[in-house]
C-alpha positions as CSV (number, residue, x, y, z in Angstrom):
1,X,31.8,-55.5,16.6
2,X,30.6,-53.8,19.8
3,X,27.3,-54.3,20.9
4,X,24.7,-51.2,22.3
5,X,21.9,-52.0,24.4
6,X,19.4,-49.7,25.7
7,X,17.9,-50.4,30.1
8,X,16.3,-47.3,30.5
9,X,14.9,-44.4,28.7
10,X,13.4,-41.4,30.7
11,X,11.3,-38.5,29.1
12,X,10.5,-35.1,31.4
13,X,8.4,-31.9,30.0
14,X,9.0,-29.3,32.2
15,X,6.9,-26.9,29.6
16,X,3.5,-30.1,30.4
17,X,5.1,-30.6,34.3
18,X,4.6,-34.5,33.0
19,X,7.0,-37.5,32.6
20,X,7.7,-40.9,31.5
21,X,9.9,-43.9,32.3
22,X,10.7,-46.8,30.4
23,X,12.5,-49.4,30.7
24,X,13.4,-52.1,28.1
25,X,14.3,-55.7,28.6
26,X,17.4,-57.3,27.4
27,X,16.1,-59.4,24.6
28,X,12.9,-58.3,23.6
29,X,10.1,-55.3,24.2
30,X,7.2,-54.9,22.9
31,X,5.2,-51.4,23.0
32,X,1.9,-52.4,22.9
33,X,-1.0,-49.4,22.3
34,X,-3.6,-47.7,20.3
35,X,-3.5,-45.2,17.8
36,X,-2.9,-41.5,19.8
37,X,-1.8,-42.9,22.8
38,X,2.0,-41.7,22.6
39,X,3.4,-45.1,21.5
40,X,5.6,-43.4,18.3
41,X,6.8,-40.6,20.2
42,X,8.1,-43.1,22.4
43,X,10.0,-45.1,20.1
44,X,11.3,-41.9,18.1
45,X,12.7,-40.6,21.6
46,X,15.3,-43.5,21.7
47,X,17.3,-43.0,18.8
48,X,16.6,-39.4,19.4
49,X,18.4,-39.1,22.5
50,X,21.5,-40.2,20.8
51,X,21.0,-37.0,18.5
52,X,19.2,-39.3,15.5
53,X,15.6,-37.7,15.0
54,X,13.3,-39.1,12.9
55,X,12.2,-38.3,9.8
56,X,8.9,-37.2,10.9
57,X,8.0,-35.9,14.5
58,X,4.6,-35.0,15.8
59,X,4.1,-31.4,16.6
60,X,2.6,-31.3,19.4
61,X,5.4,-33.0,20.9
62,X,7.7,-31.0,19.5
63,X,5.9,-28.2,21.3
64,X,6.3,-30.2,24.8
65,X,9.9,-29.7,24.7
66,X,10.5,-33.0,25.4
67,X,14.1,-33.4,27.2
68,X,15.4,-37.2,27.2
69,X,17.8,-39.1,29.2
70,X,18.6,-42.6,28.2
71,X,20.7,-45.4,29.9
72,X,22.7,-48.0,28.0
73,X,25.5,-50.0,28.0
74,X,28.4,-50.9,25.3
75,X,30.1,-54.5,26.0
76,X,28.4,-54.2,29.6
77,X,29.9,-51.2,30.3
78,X,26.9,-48.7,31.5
79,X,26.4,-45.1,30.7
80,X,24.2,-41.9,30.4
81,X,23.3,-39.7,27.7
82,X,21.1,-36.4,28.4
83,X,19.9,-34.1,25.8
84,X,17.9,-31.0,26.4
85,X,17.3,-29.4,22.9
86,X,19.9,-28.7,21.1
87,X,22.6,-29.5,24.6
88,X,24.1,-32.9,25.2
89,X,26.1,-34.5,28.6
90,X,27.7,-37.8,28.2
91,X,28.0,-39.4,31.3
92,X,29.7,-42.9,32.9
93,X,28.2,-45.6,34.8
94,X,29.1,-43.5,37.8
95,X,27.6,-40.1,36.9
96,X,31.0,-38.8,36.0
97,X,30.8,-36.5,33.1
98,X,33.0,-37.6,30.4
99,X,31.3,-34.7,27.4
100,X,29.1,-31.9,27.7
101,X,28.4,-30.0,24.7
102,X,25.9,-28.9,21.6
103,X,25.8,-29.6,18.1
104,X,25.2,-33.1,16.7
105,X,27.7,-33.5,13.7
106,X,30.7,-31.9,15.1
107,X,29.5,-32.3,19.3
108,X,27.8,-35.5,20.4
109,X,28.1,-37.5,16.7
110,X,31.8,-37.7,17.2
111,X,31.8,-39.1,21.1
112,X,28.9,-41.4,20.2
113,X,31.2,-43.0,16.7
114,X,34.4,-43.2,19.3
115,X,32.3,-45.0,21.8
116,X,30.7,-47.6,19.2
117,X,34.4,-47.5,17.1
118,X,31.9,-46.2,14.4
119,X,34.7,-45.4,11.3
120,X,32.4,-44.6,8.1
121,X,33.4,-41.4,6.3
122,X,31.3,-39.8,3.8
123,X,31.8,-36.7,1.3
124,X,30.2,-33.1,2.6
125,X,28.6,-31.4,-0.3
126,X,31.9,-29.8,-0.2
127,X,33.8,-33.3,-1.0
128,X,35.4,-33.1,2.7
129,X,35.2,-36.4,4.1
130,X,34.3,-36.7,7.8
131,X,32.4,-39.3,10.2
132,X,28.7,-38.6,9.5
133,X,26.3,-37.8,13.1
134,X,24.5,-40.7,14.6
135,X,21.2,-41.4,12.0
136,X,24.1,-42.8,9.5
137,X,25.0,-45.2,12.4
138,X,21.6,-46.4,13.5
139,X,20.5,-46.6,9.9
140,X,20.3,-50.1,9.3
141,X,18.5,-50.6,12.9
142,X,15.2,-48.2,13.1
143,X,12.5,-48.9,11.2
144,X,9.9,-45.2,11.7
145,X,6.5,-45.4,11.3
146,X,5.8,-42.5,9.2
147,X,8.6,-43.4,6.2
148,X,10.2,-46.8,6.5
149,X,7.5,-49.0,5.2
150,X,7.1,-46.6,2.2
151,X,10.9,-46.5,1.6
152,X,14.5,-48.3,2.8
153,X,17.4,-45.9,4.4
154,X,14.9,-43.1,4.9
155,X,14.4,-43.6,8.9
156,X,16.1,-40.3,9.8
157,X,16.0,-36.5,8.8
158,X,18.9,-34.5,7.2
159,X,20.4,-37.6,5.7
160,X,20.9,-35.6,2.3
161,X,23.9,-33.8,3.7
162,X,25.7,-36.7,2.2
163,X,24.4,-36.8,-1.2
164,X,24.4,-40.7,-2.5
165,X,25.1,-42.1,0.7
166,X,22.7,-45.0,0.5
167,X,25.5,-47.1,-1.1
168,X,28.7,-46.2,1.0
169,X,26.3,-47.0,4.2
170,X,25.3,-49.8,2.8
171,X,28.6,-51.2,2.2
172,X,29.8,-50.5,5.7
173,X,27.4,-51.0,7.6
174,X,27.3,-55.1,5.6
175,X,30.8,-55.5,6.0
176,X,31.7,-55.5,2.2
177,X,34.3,-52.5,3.0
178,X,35.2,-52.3,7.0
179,X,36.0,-50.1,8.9
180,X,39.6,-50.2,8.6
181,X,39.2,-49.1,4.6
182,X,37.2,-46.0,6.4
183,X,40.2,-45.0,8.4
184,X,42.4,-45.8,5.2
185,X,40.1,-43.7,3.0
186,X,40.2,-41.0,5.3
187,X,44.1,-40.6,5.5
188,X,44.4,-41.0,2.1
189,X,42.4,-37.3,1.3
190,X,43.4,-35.9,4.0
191,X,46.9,-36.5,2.3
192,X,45.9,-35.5,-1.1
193,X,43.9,-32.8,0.6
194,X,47.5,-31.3,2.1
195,X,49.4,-32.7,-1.4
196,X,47.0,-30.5,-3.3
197,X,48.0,-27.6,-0.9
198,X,51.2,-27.8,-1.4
199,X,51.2,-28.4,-5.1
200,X,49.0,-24.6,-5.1
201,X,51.9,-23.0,-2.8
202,X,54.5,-24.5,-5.0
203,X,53.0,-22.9,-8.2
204,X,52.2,-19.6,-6.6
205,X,55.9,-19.4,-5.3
206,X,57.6,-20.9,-9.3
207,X,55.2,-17.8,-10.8
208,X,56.4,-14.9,-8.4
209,X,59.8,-16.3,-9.1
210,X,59.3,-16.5,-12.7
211,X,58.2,-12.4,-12.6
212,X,60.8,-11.4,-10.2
213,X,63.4,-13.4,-12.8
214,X,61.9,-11.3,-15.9
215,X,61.9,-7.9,-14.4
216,X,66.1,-8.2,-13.9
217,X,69.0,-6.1,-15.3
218,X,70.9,-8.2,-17.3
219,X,74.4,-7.6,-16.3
220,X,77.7,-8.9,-18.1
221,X,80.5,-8.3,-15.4
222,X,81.6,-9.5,-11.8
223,X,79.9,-7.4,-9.2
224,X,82.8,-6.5,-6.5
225,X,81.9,-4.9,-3.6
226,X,85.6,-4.6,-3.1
227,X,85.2,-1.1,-5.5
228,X,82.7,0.7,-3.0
229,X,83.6,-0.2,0.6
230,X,83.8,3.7,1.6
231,X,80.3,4.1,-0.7
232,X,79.5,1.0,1.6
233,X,80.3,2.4,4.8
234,X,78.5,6.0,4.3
235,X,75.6,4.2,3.2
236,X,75.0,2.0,6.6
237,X,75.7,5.4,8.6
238,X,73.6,7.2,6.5
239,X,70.8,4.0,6.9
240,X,71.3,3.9,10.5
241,X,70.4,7.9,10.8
242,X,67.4,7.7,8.8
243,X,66.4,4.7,10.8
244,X,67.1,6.1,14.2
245,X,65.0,9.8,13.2
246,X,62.2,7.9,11.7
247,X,61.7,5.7,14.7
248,X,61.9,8.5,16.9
249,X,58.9,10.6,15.1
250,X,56.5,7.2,14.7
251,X,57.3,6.5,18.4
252,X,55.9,10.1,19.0
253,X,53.1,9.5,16.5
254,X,52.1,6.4,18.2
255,X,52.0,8.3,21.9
256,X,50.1,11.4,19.7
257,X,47.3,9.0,18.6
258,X,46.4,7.0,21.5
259,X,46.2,10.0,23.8
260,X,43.9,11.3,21.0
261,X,41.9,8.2,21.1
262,X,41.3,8.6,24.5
263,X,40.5,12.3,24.6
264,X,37.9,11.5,22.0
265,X,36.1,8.6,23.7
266,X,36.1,11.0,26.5
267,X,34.1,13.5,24.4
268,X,31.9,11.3,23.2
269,X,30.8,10.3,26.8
270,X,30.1,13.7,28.0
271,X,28.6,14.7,24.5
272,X,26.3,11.6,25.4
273,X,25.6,12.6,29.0
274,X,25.4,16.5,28.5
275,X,22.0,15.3,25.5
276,X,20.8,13.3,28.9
277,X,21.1,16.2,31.0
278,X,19.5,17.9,28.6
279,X,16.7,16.2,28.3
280,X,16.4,15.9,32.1
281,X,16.1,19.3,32.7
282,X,13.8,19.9,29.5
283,X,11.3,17.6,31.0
284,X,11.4,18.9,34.4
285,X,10.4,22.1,33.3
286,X,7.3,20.5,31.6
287,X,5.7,18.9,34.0
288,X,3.4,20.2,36.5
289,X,3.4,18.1,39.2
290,X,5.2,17.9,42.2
291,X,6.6,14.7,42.6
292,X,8.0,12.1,39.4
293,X,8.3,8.8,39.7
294,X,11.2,7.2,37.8
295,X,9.6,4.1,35.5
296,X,12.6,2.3,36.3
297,X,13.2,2.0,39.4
298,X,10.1,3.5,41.0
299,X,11.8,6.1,43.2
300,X,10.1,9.4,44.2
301,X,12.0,12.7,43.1
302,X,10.6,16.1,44.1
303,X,10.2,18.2,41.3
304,X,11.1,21.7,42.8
305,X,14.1,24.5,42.4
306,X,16.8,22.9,43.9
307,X,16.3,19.9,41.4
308,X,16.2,22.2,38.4
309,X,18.7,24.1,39.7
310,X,21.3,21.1,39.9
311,X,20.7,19.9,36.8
312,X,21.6,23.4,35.7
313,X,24.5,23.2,37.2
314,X,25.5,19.7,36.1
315,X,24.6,20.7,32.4
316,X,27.2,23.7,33.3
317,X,30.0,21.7,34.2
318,X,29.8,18.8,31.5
319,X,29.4,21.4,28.6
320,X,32.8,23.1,30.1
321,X,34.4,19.8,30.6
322,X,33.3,18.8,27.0
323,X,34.5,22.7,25.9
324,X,38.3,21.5,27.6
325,X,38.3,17.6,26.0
326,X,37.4,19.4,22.2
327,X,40.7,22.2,23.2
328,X,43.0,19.3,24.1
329,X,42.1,17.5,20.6
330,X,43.1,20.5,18.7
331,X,46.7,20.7,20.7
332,X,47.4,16.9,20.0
333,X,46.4,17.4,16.1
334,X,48.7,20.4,15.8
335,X,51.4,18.1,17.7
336,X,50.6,15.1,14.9
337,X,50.4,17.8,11.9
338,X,54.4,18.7,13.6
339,X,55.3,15.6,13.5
340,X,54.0,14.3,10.0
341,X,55.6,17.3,8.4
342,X,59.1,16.1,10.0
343,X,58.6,12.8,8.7
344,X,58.3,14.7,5.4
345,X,61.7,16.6,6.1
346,X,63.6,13.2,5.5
347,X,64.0,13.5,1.8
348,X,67.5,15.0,2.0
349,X,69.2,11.7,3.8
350,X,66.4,9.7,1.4
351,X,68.4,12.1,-1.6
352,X,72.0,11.6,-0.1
353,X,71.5,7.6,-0.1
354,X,70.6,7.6,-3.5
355,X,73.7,9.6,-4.6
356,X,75.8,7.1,-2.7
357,X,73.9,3.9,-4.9
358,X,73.8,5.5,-7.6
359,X,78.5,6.6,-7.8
360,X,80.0,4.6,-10.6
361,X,83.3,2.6,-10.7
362,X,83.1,2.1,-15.0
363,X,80.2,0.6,-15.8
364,X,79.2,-0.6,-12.5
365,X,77.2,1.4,-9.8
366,X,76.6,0.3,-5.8
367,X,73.2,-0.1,-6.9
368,X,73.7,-2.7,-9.0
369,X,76.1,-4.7,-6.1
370,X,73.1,-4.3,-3.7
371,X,70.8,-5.3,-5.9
372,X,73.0,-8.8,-7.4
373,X,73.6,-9.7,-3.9
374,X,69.6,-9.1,-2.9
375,X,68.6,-11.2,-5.6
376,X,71.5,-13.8,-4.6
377,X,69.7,-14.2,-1.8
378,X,66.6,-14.1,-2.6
379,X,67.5,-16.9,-5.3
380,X,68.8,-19.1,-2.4
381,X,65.4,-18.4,-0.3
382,X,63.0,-19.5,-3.2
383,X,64.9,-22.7,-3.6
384,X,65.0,-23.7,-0.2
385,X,61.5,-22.6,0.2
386,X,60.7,-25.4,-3.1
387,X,62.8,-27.8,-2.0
388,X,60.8,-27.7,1.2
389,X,57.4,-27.8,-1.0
390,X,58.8,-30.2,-2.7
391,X,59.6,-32.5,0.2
392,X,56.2,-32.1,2.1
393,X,54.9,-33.5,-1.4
394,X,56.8,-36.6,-1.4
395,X,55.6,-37.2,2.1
396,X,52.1,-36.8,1.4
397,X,52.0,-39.0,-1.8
398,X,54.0,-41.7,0.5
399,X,51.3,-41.8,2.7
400,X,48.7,-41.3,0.2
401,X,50.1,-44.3,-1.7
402,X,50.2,-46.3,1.5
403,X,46.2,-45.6,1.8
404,X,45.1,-46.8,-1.3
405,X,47.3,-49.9,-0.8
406,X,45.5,-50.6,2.4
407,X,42.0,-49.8,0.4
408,X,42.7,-52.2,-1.8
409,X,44.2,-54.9,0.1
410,X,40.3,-54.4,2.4
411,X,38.3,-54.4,-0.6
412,X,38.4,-58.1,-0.7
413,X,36.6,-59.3,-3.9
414,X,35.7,-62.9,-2.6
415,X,34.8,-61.9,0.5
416,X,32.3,-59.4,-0.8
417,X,31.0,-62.2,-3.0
418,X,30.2,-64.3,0.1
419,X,28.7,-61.6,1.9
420,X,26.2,-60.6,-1.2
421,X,25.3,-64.1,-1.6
422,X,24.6,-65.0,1.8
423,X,22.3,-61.5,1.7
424,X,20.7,-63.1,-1.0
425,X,20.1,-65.5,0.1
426,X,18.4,-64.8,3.7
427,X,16.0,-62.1,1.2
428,X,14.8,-64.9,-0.6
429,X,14.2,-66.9,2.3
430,X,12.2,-63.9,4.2
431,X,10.2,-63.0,1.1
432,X,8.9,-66.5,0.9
433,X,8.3,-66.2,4.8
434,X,6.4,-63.0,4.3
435,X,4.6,-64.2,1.1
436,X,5.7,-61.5,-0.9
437,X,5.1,-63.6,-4.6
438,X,5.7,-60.9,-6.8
439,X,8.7,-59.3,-5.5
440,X,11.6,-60.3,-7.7
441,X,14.8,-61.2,-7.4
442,X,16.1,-59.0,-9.6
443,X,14.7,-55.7,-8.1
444,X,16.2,-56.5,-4.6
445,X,19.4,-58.4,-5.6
446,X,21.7,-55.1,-4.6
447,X,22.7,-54.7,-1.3
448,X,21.4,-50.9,-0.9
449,X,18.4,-52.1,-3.4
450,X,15.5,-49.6,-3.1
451,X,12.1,-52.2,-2.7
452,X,9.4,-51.1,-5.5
453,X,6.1,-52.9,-4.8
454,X,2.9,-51.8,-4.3
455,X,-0.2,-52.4,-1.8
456,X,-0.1,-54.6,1.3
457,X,3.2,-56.4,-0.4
458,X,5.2,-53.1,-0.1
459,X,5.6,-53.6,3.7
460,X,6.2,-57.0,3.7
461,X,8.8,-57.0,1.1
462,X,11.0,-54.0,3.4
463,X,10.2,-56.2,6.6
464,X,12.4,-59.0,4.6
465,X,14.7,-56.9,3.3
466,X,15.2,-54.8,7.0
467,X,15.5,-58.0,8.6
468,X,18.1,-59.9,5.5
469,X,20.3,-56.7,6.2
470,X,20.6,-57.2,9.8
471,X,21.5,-60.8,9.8
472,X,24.0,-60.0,7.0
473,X,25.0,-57.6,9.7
474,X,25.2,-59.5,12.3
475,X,27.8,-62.2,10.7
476,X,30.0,-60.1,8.4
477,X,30.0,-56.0,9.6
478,X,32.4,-54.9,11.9
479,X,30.4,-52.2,12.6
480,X,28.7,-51.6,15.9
481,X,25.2,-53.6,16.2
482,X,22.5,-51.8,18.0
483,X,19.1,-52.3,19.5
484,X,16.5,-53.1,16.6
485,X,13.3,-50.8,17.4
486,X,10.7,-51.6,15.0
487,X,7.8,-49.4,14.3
488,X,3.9,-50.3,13.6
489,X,5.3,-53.0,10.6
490,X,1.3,-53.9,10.1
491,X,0.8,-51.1,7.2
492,X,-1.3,-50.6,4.0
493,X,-4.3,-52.5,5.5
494,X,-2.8,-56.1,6.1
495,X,-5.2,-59.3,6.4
496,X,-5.6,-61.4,9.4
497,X,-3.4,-63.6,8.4
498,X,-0.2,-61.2,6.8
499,X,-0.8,-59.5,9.9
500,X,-0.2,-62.2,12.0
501,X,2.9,-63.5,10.0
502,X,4.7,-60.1,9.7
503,X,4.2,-59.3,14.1
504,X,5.4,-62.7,14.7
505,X,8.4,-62.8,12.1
506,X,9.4,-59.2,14.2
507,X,9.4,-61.6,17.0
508,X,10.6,-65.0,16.2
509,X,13.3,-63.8,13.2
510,X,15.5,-61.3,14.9
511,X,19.2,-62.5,15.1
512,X,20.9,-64.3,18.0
513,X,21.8,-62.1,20.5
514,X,19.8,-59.0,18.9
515,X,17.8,-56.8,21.5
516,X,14.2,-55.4,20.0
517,X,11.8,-53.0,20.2
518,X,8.8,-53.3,18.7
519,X,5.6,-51.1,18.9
520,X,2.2,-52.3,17.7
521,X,-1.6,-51.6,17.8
522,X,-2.1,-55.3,18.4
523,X,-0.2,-58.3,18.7
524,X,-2.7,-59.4,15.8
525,X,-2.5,-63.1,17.2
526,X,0.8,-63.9,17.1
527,X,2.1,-65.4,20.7
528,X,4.4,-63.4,22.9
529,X,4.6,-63.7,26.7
530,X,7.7,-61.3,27.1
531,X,8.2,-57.7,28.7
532,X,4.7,-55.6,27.5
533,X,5.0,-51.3,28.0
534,X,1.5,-50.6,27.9
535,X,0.8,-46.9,26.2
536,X,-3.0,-46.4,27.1
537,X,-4.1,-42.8,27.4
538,X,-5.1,-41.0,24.6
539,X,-3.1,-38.3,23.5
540,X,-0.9,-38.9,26.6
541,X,2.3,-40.5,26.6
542,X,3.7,-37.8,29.3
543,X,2.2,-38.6,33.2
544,X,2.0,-36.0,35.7
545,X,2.4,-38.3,38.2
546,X,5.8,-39.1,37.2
547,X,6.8,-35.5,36.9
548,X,8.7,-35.0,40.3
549,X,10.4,-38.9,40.1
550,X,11.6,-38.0,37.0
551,X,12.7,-34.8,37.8
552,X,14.7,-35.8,40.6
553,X,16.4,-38.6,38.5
554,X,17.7,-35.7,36.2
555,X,18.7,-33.5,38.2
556,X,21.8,-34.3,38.7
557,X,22.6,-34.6,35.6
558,X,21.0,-31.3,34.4
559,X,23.1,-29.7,36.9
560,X,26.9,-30.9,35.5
561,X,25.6,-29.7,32.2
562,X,25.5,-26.5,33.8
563,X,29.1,-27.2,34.9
């Protein structure tokens, strides 16, 4: 399991000329702020940057424009992630860029899974299996504001692309199936993909053989080509003749065409310019005044004879050069009309060939040697061609065969017993933590269980089950674990005393070695003496003040995405 942890997360409007910087400690942060003060944005950026946005996102800072560069590290080793908009640069621990693209699902999502050896494939609504973006990987470890304490594996928009994938992500993500079944399920349809393919090819090719077979001659002698060799010989010389005339006129076609291709783009050019001219001179002779400046480039032209007068003569000389281009079109269609009508002229060696084929020894013609031996042939091509079909099949069901024994062999029954129960029983354990009373077993017992309860109980019962899921992470996935950021968990009007239990279980009930984030209005109580960013400005997480630090902290990382 590699591990992600976040240092540094910067945020620069150049649209507000305002900025923020924020850095996160290794074990546990707490943004601490009012209502309005910028403290969700802040903790929907981080995920963001990665190219996970949250289900919901303020408008107003959507309309900032709000570019984000965040520093992390995976197993200790450190690196950069930039994303303006839509544009991502992935960057090493010494600036060097190692991707610089757009597009989340088939651009940064696939350099983020390598990074984090993040295997999950899900079915497209076109049943194509591929590695889903980032949200499906940071799933189990954001917890939004705006839709989490309502409802579980909802952090993220767009995560209906993969319909039903509550339960594959689930599994993964828990360890029941790893990541190795993934990559098994993967090559085993992409084999029956190709298999499938193949099998198409292979019927297409049995049913033009079948009506080539049906439309035959059935003949009930030897075909000797011994009987015709001087029919033979005339035939190839007469072939040959045809050949070497025909290729003569369609290499004088081809010369014919492109010269007229060029004498009528030629045309349409001066056609175009001699309308300008035209125009020019039309509006000269309307206007009054002396001097006419040009409204694009603001020069100063005299408006007087020897102006008119050259445009005159301009409009002269295009309309006779346009005159000559239209003259030179006419020669070259004459030439093609020539040279058409000798392709025409052919029919007498096209008759003569056809004499040959068609000279009988008894009851056998030429024809019919030429046409045996072509289907000989083609005979021999179709049933190499399916004995190649037929072996590319083979392979693929080998190796999809070899899949699903792997599958199998990683969908280990016992262990996924152990893995449920130990789920279990951390849920029931949290839900008596966070005195949820009426939440029962039954309705949370599934691993990728949606939570239904109502009121103040309804966040208290998805804190337990967030927080079950990641320590049933944290033992048995072999999935990547990530930062846990944690947003505003004090929902639906909490008393003192639920409040104070559910800020300090966020606290006190992460898993060993687990980094958080957690924003709150208040700490409601509970004690915590660790790393405190303080958002206190209403309606301003951005500070002008940090503008130009900021700005010259990106920079040079704006400027190899540029590269």
């Amino acid at each position: 399991m590699k591990n992600l942890q976040l240092r540094r997360l910067l945020l620069l409007s150049a649209r507000e000329k305002a900025a923020q910087l924020t850095t996160f400690d290794a074990s546990k942060t707490v943004v601490l702020g009012e209502n309005d003060t910028g403290k969700s944005c802040l903790i929907k950026s981080i995920y963001a940057a990665f190219g996970a946005d949250s289900a919901k996102v303020n408008q107003t800072w959507k309309d900032a424009a709000v570019d984000t560069l965040v520093e992390f590290t995976i197993e200790g080793i450190p690196y950069t992630l930039l994303r303006s908009g839509s544009t991502f640069g992935l960057f090493d621990g010494d600036g060097a860029t190692i991707w610089v693209g757009s597009n989340i699902t088939s651009g940064i999502g696939p350099q983020i899974a390598t990074l984090l050896d993040f295997r999950l494939t899900l079915a497209d609504r076109k049943g194509e299996l591929q590695v889903p973006p980032p949200a499906y990987l940071f799933l189990p470890f954001y917890v939004d504001q705006d839709v989490s304490w309502v409802e579980n594996w909802s952090s993220f928009s767009n995560l209906q692309m993969f319909a039903g994938y509550r339960k594959d992500v689930a599994n993964f993500h828990a360890g029941l199936r790893p990541n190795e079944y993934y990559e098994a399920k993967a090559l085993k349809a992409s084999a029956d993909k190709t298999k499938d393919e193949f099998k198409v090819e292979r019927r297409a090719l049995d049913r033009a053989s079948a009506r080539l077979r049906a439309n035959r001659k059935r003949l009930h002698f030897d075909l000797s080509p011994d009987q015709f060799v001087n029919q033979i010989d005339a035939l190839v010389a007469e072939c040959q003749s045809l050949q070497s005339a025909q290729d003569k006129v369609q290499g004088a076609l081809s010369d014919l065409n492109s010269k007229r291709a060029i004498l009528v783009e030629q045309s349409v050019i001066a056609e175009n310019a001699l309308a300008d001219l035209d125009a020019d001179y039309e509006f000269l002779r309307r206007e009054t005044e002396d001097e006419i400046i040009c409204p694009t480039c603001g020069t100063i032209h005299a408006n007087d004879f020897a102006n008119k007068f050259g445009l005159i003569s301009d409009v002269d000389t295009c309309r006779a050069f346009l005159i000559d281009i239209r003259k030179e079109i006419e020669v070259i269609d004459a030439q093609i009309a020539a040279q058409k009508e000798q392709l025409g002229g052919f029919s007498d060696s096209i008759t003569r060939i056809n004499s040959i084929l068609d000279e009988q020894r008894g009851d056998l013609k030429l024809r019919d040697i030429i046409e045996g031996e072509s289907e000989k042939m083609m005979d021999e091509a179709v049933a190499s061609e399916q004995k190649e079909i037929d072996s590319q099949i083979g392979t693929q069901e080998i190796k999809s065969d070899e899949a699903a024994q792997t599958m199998k062999s990683l969908d280990d029954k016992k262990r996924q017993g152990e893995i449920k129960g130990f789920y279990l029983r951390q849920m029931n354990s949290f839900v008596q933590q966070l005195h949820v009373p009426n939440l029962a077993e039954e309705s949370y017992k599934a691993i990728d269980c949606h939570i239904r309860e109502t009121g103040s109980d309804l966040p208290r019962g998805l804190l337990a089950y967030y927080y079950a899921f990641i320590h049933t992470m944290k033992r048995y996935s072999t999935s990547a674990f990530c930062p846990i950021v944690i947003d505003s968990p004090v929902q639906q009007d909490q008393d003192v005393a639920n409040a104070t239990r559910m800020i300090d279980f966020c606290l006190n009930e992460v898993p060993e070695g687990s980094q958080l984030i957690l924003g709150t209005v208040s700490l409601h109580g509970a004690k915590y003496d660790g790393h405190v960013i303080q958002t206190d400005t209403k309606n301003k997480l951005l500070r002008t003040a940090l503008f130009d630090e900021v700005s010259d902290l990106m920079r040079p990382f704006y400027a190899k995405l540029l590269q």
